[in-house]
Backbone as JSON Lines, residues from 0, in Angstrom:
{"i":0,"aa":"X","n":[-252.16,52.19,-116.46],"ca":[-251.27,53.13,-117.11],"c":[-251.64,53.22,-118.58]}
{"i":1,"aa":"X","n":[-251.68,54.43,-119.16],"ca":[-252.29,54.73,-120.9],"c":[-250.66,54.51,-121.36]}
{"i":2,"aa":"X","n":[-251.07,53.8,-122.91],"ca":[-250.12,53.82,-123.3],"c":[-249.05,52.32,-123.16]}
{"i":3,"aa":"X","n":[-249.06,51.73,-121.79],"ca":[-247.93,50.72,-121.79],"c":[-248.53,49.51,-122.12]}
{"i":4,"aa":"X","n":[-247.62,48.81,-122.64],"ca":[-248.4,47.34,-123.56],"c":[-248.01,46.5,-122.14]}
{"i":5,"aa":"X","n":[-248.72,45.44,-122.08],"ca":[-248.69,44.34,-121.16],"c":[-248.24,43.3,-122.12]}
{"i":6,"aa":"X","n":[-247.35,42.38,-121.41],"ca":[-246.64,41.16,-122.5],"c":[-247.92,40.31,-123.44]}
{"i":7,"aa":"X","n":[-249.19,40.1,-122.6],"ca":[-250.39,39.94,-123.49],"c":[-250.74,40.65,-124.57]}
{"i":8,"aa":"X","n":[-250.47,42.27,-124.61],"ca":[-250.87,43.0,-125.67],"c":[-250.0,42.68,-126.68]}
{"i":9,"aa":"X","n":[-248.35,42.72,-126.14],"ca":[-246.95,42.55,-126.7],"c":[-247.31,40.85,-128.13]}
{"i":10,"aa":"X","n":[-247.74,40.02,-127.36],"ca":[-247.9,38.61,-128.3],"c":[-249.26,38.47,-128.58]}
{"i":11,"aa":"X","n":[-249.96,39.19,-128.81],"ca":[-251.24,39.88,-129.6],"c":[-250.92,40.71,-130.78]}
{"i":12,"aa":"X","n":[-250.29,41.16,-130.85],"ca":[-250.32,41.97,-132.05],"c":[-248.98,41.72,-132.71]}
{"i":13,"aa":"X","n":[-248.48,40.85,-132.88],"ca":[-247.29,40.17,-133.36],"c":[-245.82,40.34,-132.99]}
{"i":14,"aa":"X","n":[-246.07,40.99,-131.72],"ca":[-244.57,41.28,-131.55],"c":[-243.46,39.93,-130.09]}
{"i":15,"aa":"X","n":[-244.24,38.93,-130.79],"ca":[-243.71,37.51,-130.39],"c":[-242.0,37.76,-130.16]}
{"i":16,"aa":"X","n":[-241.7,38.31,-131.0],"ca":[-239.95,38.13,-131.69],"c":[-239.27,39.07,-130.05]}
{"i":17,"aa":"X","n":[-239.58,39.67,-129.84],"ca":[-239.15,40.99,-128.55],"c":[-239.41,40.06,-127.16]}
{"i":18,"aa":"X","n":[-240.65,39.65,-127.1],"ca":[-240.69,38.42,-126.28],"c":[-240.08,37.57,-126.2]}
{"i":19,"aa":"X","n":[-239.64,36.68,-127.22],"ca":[-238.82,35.69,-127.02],"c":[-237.62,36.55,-126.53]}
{"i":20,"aa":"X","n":[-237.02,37.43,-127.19],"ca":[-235.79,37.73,-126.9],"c":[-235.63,37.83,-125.45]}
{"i":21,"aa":"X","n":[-236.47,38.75,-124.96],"ca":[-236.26,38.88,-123.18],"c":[-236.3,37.72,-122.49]}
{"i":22,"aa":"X","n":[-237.01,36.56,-123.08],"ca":[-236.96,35.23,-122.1],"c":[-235.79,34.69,-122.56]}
{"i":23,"aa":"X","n":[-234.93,34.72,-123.57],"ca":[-233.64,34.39,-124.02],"c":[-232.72,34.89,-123.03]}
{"i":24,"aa":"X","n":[-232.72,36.48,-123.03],"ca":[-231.58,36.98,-122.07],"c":[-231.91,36.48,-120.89]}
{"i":25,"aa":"X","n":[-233.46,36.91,-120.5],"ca":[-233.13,36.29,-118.91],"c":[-232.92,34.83,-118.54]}
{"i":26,"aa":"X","n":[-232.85,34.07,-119.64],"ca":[-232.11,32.79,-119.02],"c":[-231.28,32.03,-119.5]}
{"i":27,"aa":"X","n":[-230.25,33.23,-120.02],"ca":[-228.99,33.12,-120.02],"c":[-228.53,33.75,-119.31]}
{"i":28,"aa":"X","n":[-228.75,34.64,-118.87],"ca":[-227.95,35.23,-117.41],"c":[-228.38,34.9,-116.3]}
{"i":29,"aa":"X","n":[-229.31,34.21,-115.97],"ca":[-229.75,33.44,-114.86],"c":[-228.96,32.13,-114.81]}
{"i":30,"aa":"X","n":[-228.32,31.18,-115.65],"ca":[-227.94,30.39,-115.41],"c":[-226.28,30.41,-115.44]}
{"i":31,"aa":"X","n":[-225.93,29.32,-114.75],"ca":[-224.19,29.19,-115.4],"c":[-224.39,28.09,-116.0]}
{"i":32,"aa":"X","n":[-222.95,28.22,-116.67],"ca":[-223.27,27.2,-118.1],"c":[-222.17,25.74,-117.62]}
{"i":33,"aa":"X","n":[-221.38,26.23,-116.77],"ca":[-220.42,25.03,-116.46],"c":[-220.46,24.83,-114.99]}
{"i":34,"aa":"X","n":[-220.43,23.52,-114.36],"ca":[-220.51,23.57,-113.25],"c":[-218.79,23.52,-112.39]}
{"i":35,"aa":"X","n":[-218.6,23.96,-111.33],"ca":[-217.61,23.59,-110.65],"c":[-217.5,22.93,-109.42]}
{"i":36,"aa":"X","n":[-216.89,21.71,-109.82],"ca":[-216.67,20.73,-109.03],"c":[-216.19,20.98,-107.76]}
{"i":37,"aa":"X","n":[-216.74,20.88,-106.36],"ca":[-216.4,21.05,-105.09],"c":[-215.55,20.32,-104.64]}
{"i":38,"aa":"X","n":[-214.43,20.66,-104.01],"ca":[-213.44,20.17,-103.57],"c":[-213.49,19.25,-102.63]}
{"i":39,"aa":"X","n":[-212.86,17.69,-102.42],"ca":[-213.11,16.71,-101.26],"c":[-212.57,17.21,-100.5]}
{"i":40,"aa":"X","n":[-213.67,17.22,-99.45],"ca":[-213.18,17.13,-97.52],"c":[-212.39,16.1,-97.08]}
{"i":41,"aa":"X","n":[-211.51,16.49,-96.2],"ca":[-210.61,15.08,-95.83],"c":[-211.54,15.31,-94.48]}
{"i":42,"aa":"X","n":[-211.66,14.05,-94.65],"ca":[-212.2,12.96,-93.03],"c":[-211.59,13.73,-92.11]}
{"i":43,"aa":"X","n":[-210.29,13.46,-92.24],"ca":[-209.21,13.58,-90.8],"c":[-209.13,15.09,-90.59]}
{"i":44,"aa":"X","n":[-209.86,15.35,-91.41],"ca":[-209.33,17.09,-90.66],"c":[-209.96,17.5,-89.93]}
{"i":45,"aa":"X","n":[-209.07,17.95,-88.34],"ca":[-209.83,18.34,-87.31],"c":[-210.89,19.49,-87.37]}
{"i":46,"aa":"X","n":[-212.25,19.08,-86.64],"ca":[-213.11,20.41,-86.53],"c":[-213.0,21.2,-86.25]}
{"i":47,"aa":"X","n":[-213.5,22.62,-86.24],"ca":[-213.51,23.74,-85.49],"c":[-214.4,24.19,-84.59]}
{"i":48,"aa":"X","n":[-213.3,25.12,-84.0],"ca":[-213.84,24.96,-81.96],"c":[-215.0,25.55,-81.95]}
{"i":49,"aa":"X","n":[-215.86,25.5,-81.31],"ca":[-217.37,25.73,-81.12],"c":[-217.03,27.54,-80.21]}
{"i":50,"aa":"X","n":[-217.57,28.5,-80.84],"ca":[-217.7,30.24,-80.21],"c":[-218.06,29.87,-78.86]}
{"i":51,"aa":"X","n":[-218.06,30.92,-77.91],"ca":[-218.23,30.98,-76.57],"c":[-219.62,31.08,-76.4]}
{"i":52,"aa":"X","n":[-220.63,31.24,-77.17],"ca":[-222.42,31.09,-77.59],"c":[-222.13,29.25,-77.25]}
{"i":53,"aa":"X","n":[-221.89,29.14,-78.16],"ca":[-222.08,27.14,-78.44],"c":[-221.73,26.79,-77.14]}
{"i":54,"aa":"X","n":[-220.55,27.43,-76.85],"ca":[-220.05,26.42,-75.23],"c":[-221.11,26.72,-74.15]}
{"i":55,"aa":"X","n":[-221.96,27.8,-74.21],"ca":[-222.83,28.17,-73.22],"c":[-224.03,27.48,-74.06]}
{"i":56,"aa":"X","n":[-224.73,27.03,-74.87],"ca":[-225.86,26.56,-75.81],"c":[-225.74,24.88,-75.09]}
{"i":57,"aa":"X","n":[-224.1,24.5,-74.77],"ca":[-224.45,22.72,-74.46],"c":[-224.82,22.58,-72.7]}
{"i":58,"aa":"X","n":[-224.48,24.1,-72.39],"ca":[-225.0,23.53,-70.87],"c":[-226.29,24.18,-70.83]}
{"i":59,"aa":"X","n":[-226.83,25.02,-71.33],"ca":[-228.38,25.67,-71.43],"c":[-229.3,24.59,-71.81]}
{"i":60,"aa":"X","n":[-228.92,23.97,-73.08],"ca":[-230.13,22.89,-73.55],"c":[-230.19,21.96,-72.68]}
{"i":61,"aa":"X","n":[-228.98,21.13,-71.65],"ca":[-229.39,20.44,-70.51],"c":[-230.33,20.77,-69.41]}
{"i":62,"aa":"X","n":[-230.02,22.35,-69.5],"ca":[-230.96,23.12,-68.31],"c":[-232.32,23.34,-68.36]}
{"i":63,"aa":"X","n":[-232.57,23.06,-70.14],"ca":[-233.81,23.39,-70.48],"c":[-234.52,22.52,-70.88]}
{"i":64,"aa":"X","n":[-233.58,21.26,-71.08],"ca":[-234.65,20.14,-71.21],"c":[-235.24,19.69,-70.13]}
{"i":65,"aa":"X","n":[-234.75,20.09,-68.72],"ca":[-234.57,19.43,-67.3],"c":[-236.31,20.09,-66.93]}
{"i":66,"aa":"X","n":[-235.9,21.62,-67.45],"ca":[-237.59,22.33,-66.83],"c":[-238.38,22.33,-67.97]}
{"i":67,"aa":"X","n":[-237.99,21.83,-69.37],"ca":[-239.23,21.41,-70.11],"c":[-239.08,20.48,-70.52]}
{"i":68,"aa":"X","n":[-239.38,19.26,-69.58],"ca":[-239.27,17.81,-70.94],"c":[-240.22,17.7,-72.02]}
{"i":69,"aa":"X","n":[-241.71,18.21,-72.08],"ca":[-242.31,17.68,-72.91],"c":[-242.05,18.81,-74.16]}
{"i":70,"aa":"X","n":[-241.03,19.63,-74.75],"ca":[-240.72,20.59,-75.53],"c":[-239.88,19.71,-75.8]}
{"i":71,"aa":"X","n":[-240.43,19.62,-77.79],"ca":[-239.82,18.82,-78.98],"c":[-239.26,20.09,-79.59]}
{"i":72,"aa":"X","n":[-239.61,20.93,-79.33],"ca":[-239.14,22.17,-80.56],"c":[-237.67,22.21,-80.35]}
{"i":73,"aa":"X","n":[-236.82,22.31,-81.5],"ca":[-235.48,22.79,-81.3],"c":[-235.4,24.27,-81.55]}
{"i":74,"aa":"X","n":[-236.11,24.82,-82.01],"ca":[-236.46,26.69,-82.87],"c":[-236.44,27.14,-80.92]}
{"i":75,"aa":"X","n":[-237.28,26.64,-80.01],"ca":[-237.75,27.48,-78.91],"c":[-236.69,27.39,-77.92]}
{"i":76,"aa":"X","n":[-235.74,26.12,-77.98],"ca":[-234.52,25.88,-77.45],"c":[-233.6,26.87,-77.72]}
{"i":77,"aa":"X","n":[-232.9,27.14,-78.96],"ca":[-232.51,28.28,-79.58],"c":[-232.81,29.46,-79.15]}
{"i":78,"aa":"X","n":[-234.05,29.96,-79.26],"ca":[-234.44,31.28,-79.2],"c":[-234.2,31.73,-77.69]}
{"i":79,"aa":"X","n":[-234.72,30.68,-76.66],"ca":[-234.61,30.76,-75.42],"c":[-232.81,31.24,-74.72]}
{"i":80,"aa":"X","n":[-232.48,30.13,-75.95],"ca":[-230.58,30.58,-75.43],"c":[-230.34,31.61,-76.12]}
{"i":81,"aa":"X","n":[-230.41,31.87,-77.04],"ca":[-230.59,33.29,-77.59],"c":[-230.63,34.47,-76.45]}
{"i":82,"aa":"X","n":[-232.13,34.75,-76.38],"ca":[-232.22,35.61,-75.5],"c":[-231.31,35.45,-74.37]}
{"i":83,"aa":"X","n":[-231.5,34.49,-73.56],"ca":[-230.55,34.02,-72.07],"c":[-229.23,34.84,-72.39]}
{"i":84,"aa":"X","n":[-228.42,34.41,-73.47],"ca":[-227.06,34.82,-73.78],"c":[-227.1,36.39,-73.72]}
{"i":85,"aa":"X","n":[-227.75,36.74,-74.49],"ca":[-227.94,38.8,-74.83],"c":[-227.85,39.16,-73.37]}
{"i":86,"aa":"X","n":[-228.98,38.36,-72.07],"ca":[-229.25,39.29,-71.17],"c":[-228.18,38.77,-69.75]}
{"i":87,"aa":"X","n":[-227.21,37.7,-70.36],"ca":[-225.86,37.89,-69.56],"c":[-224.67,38.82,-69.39]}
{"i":88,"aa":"X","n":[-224.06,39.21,-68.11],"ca":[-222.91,40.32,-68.37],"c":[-221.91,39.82,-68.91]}
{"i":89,"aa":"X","n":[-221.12,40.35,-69.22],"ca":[-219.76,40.11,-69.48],"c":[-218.76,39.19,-68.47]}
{"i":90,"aa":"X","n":[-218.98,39.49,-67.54],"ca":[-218.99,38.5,-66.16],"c":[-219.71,37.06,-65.96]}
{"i":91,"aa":"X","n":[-220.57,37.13,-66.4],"ca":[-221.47,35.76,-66.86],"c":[-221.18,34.87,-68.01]}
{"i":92,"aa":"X","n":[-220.52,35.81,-68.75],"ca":[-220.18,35.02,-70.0],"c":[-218.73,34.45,-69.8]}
{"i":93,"aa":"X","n":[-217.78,35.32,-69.13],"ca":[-216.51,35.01,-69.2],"c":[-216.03,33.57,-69.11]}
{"i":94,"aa":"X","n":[-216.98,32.32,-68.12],"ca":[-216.56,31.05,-68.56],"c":[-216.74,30.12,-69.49]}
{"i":95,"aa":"X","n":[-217.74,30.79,-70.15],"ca":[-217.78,30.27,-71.44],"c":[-216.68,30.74,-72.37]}
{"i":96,"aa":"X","n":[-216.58,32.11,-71.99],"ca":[-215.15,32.82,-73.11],"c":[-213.89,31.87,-72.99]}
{"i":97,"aa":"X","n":[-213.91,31.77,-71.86],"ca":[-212.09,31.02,-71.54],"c":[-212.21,29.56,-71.66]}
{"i":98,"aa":"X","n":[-213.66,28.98,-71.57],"ca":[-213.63,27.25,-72.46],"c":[-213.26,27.35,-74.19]}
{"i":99,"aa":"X","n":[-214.02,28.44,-74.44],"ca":[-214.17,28.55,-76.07],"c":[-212.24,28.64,-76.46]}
{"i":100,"aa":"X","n":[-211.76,29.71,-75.92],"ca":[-210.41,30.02,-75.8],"c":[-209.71,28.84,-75.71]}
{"i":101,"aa":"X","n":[-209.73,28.0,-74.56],"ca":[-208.85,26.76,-74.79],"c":[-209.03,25.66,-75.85]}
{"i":102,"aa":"X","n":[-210.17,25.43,-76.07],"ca":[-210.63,24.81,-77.29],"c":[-210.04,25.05,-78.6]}
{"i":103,"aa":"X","n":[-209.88,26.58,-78.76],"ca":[-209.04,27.42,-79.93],"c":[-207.93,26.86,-79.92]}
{"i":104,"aa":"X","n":[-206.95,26.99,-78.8],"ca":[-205.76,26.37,-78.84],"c":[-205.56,25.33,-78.79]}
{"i":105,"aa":"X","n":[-206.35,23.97,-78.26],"ca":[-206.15,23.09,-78.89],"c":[-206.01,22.39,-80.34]}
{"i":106,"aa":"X","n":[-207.23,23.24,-80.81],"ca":[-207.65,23.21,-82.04],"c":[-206.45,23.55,-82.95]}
{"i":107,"aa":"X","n":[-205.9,24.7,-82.73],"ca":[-204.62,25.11,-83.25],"c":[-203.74,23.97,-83.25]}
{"i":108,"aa":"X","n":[-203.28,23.7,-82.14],"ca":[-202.62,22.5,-81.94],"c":[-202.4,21.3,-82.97]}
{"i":109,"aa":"X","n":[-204.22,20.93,-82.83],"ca":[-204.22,19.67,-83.57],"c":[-204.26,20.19,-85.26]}
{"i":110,"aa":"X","n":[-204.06,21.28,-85.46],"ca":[-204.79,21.85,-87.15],"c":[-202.79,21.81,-87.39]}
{"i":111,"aa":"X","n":[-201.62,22.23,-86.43],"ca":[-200.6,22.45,-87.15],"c":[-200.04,20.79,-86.91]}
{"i":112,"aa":"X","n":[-199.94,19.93,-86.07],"ca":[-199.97,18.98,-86.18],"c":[-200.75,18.16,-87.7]}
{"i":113,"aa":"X","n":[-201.51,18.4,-87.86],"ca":[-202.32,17.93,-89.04],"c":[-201.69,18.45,-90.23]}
{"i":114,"aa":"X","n":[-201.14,19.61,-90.27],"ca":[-200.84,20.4,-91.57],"c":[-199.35,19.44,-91.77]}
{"i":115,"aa":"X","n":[-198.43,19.37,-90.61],"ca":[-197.09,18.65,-91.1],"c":[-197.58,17.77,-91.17]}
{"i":116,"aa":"X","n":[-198.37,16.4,-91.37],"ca":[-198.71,15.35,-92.07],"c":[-198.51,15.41,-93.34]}
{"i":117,"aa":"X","n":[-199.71,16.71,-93.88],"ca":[-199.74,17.05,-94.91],"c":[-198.12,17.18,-95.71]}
């Protein structure tokens, strides 16, 4: 391009001062200046229920370690349930839907139980 200075031309011919400035702004607005302290997790607070994917992911990886034992990969495990899941019906999925579902309500359960502690 005629005409445009490159930051080399820019601190070549004395215009250092314009340079600094742009590495000034950009890292002051790149950074934050105070950090905020993350809030402690309580131990006791119950987990949350695993989606109707996950509840179908713990009986797939049994299925798939069974016809591939010598597969270390966890990425091809995944991908495999991945796909598997997409190319189930709605009918196929439904017992995983209604494990995930009761899980919810337990979960509920133990989360308002937990809250009157609180």
């Amino acid at each position: 391009m005629k005409g445009a200075k490159a930051k080399s031309d820019a601190t070549k011919n004395g215009d250092k001062l314009s340079v600094k400035r742009k590495v000034a702004a950009n890292d002051a607005g790149g950074r934050k200046t105070s950090k905020k302290e993350k809030a402690v997790k309580d131990p006791n607070k119950p987990k949350r229920p695993a989606s109707a994917f996950f509840v179908f992911m713990e009986d797939f990886r049994t299925q798939f370690k069974e016809k591939h034992p010598n597969n270390k990969s966890v990425s091809v495990v995944g991908k495999a349930g991945g796909d598997k899941w997409k190319s189930l019906s709605d009918a196929e999925k439904a017992p995983y839907v209604a494990k995930a579902e009761k899980r919810k309500v337990e979960y509920n359960k133990t989360m308002d139980a937990y809250n009157k502690k609180l």
